[in-house]
N, C-alpha and C positions, 0 to 999 in steps of 0.2 A: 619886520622880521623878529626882534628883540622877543615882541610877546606873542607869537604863533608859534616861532622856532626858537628858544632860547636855545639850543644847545647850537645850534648851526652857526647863532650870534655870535655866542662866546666862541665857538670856533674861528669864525672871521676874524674877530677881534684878536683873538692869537697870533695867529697867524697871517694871513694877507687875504684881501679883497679886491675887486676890480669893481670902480662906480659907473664907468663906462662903457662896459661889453653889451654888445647888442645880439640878438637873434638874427636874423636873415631876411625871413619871412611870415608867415601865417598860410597855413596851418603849422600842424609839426611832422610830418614826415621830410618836407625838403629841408628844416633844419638837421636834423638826422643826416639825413645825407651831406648834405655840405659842410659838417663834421666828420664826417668819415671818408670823407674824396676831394672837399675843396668845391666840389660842384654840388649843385639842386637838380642836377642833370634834366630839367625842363618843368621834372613833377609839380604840380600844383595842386593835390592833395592827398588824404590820408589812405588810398587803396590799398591794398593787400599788394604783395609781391605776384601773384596771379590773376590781378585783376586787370594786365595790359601794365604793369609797370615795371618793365626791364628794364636794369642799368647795366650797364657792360661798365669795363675796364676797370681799372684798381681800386681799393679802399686802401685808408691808412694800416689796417690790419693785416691783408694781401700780402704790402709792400713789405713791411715789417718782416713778416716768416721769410718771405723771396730773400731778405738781403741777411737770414741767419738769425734774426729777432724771433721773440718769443708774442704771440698776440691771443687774446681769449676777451669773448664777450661774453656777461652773464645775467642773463633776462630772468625777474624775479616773473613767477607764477608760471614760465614758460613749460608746455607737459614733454615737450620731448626737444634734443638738440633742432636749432637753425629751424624754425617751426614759421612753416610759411601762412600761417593764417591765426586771425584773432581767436583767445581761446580763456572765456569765463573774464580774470583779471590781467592776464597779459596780451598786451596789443604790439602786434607784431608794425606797427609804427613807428615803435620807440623804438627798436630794434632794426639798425640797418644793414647788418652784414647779409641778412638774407634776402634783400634786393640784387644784391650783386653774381647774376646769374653766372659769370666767368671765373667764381671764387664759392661755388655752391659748396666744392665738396669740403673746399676748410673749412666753411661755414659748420657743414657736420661736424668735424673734427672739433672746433672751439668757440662755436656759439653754445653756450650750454645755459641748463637752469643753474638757479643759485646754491645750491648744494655743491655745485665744483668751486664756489667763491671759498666756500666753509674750508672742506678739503687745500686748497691753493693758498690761503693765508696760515694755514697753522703749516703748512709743506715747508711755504720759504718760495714758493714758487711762482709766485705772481707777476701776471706777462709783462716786459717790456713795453706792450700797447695793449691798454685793456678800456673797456666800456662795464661801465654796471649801469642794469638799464631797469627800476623800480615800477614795480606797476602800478595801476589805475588808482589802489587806493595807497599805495607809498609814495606815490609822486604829488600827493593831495590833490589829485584830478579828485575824485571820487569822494574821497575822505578828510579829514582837517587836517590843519599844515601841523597841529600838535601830533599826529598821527604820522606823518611824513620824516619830522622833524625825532620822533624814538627809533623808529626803523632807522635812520641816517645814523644817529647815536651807537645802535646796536652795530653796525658792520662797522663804525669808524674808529669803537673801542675794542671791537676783534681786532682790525686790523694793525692798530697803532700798539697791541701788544704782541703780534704778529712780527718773527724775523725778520721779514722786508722791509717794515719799519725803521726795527730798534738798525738797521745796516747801513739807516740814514741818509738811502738814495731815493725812498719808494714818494714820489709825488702824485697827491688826487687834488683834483679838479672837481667841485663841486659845480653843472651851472642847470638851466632851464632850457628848454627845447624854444619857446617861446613866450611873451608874458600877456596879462589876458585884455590886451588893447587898450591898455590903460596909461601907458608910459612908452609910447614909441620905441615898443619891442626892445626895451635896454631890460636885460634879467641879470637875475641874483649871480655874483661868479665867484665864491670860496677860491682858495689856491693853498693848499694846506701841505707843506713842506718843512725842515728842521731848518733852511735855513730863514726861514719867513718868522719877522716878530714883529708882529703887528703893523704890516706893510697895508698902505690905505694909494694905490695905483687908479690914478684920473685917466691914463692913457686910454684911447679913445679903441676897444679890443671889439671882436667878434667871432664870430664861431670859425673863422675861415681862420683867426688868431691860433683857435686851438687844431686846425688842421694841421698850422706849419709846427706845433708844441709838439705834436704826435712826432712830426718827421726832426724834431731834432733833437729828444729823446733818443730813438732809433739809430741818427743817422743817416737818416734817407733824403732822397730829395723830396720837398712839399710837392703835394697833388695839387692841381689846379688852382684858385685863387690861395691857397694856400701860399704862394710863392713870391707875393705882393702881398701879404697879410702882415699889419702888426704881429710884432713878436711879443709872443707872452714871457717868453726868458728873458728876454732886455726887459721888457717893465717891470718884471718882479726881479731881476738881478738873479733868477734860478743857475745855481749850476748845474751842469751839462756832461753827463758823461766823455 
């Protein structure tokens, strides 16, 4: 990472890292999903939302607005809100609010492209549960991790000059969908917060970790394996609204 992604490095290094957070599975849509509900809800690979792949009942986003919270997903390349099919550089894979066929219509409401991220950080208004979801060649699918690695740079010095920030509550979570079969699905997990200084966290985390992160943020209760899942705010000592 040091020489692909220097800035993402030195950001770890600031702030905090997790050596031991895993993915789930292979491919990445049910990682997706079991970030955002706690389940894989069975899916075993990358189709479209209308290819036969319904998921019913809540996301961590859903729960979130239900219980008074604020929640917004923001898919780069995406050409219109909650965009149910693949389209040039955004893969509506990486994006899982628009699987959740019983939360379509908030999906309208606050799955949006990146343009609302622009708007939302200089506001002051960035959700209580939010996703930024990078595309094919910002996620370095497509394109080099030095290419991934400026894009990450560019939203995370919007952002860190952005109200939410300097108000010293707003935590991002940098991690991967899944890693490329190489290291038993353990990927990269930034944790970039004011109170984190240079925190280096062994605890043994995964994505179901950042299910129950979503629900305690918010408040809510975790979704699914979420509720047995290491907690990412005990490992990092995060305070908790």
């Amino acid at each position: 990472m040091k020489a692909g992604m220097p800035y993402t490095y030195r950001l770890a290094r600031t702030y905090g890292y997790a050596t031991s957070y895993f993915a789930t599975r292979h491919p990445s849509l049910p990682n997706y999903l079991a970030i955002a509900s706690g389940s894989t809800h069975g899916v075993t690979t990358d189709a479209a939302p209308g290819d036969n792949v319904p998921v019913t009942g809540e996301s961590v986003f859903g729960r979130a607005i239900a219980a008074g919270r604020t929640a917004g997903v923001y898919a780069d390349a995406m050409p219109q809100p909650c965009a149910l099919t693949p389209s040039g550089r955004y893969a509506v894979k990486h994006n899982p609010w628009p699987y959740f066929v019983d939360e379509r219509a908030l999906c309208r409401q606050h799955d949006l492209p990146m343009s609302a991220l622009a708007a939302d950080i200089t506001a002051g208004s960035l959700p209580d549960a939010g996703m930024v979801v990078p595309d094919l060649c910002h996620d370095a699918h497509d394109c080099r991790l030095s290419t991934a690695d400026a894009w990450f740079k560019d939203w995370m010095t919007r952002i860190q000059a952005g109200p939410d920030w300097r108000s010293g509550h707003l935590l991002v979570v940098l991690t991967a969908d899944e890693d490329d079969r190489s290291a038993g699905n353990r990927v990269l997990t930034v944790v970039v917060h004011p109170s984190q200084h240079g925190a280096v966290v062994t605890t043994r985390l995964d994505h179901y970790s950042l299910t129950r992160l979503y629900a305690e943020v918010t408040g809510t209760a975790p979704l699914g394996h979420g509720a047995k899942a290491a907690s990412m705010a005990t490992a990092f000592d995060l305070p908790l609204p």
